[in-house]
N, C-alpha and C positions, 0 to 999 in steps of 0.2 A: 351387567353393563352391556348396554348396544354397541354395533361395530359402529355406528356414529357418534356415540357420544366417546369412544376408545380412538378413533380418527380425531375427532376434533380437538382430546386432551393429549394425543401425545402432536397433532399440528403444532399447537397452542405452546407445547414444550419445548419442539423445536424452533420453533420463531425466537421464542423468550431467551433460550442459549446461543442463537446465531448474533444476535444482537448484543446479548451481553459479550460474547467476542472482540467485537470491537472495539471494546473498554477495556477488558483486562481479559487474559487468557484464561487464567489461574482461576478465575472467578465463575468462569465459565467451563469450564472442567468441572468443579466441585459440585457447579448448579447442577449440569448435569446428572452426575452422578447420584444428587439429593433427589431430585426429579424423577431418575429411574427407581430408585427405589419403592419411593412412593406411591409412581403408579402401579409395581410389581406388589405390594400389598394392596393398592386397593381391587385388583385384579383377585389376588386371592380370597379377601373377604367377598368380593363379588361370588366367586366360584362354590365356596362355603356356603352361602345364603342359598345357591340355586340345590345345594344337594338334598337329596329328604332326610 
């Protein structure tokens, strides 16, 4: 994964949680949280793929 396509998907994560803030807290907390995760495996199968 490039540092701009990693800028532009955790941008993208934060906007999406800032926003759902304003609707419910709760909901934006847990997005979060689903969101980090997520991107913290696709970061590792990214890292995986790059090893020989």
């Amino acid at each position: 994964m490039t540092d701009k396509t990693e800028a532009a998907i955790a941008t993208a994560a934060a906007l999406l949680v800032l926003f759902t803030a304003m609707l419910d807290p709760r909901v934006s907390a847990g997005l979060a949280v689903v969101l980090m995760v997520v991107f913290a495996v696709l970061k590792l199968v990214s890292s995986r793929r790059k090893a020989p």
